[in-house]
C-alpha positions in Angstrom: 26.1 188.2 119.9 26.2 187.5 123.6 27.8 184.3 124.9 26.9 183.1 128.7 29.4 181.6 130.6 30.1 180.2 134.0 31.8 182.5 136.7 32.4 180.9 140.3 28.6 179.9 141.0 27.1 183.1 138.7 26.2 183.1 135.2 28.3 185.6 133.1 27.0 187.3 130.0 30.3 188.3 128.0 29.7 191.1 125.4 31.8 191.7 122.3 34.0 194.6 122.7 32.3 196.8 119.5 29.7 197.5 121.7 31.7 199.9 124.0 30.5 198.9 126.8 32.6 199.8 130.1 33.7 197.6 132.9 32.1 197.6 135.7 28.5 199.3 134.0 25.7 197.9 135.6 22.2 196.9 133.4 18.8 196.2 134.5 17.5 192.9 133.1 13.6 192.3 132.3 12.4 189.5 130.9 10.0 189.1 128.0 8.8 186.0 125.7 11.6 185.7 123.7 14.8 186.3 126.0 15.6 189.8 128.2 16.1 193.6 127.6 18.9 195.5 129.4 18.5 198.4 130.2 20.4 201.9 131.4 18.9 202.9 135.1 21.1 205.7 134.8 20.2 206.8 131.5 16.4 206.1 132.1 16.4 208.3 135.0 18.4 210.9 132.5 15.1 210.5 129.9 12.7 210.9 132.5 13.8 214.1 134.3 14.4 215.2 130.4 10.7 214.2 129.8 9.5 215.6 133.3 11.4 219.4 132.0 9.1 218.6 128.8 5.6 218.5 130.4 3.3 221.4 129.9 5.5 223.1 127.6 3.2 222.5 124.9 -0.2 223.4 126.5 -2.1 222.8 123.0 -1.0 219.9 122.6 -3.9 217.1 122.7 -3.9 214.5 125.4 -4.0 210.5 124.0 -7.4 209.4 124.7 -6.4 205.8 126.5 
């Protein structure tokens, strides 16, 4: 659990310490219906160049139909 909190004229977003998140680590925020996601850049650009090593490696594999 989160808690938001007033920081000179920016909203804060403290996060309990169990997570292990480090100082200064910077999150992308989207919003959906029921609040936000926050996201890794760095580790989603990690997953992608992972994926992008991945493609074609499996040349029978079937392609989803969309």
């Amino acid at each position: 659990m989160g808690k938001v909190f007033k920081s000179g004229n920016s909203a804060a977003l403290r996060l309990p310490a169990g997570l292990g998140v480090s100082i200064g680590k910077s999150f992308v925020l989207t919003s959906t219906p029921s609040g936000f996601v926050a996201t890794d850049p760095g580790d989603l650009a990690r997953r992608r160049k992972e994926l992008a090593a991945l493609y074609g490696s499996a040349p029978d594999f079937p392609l989803r139909e969309s």
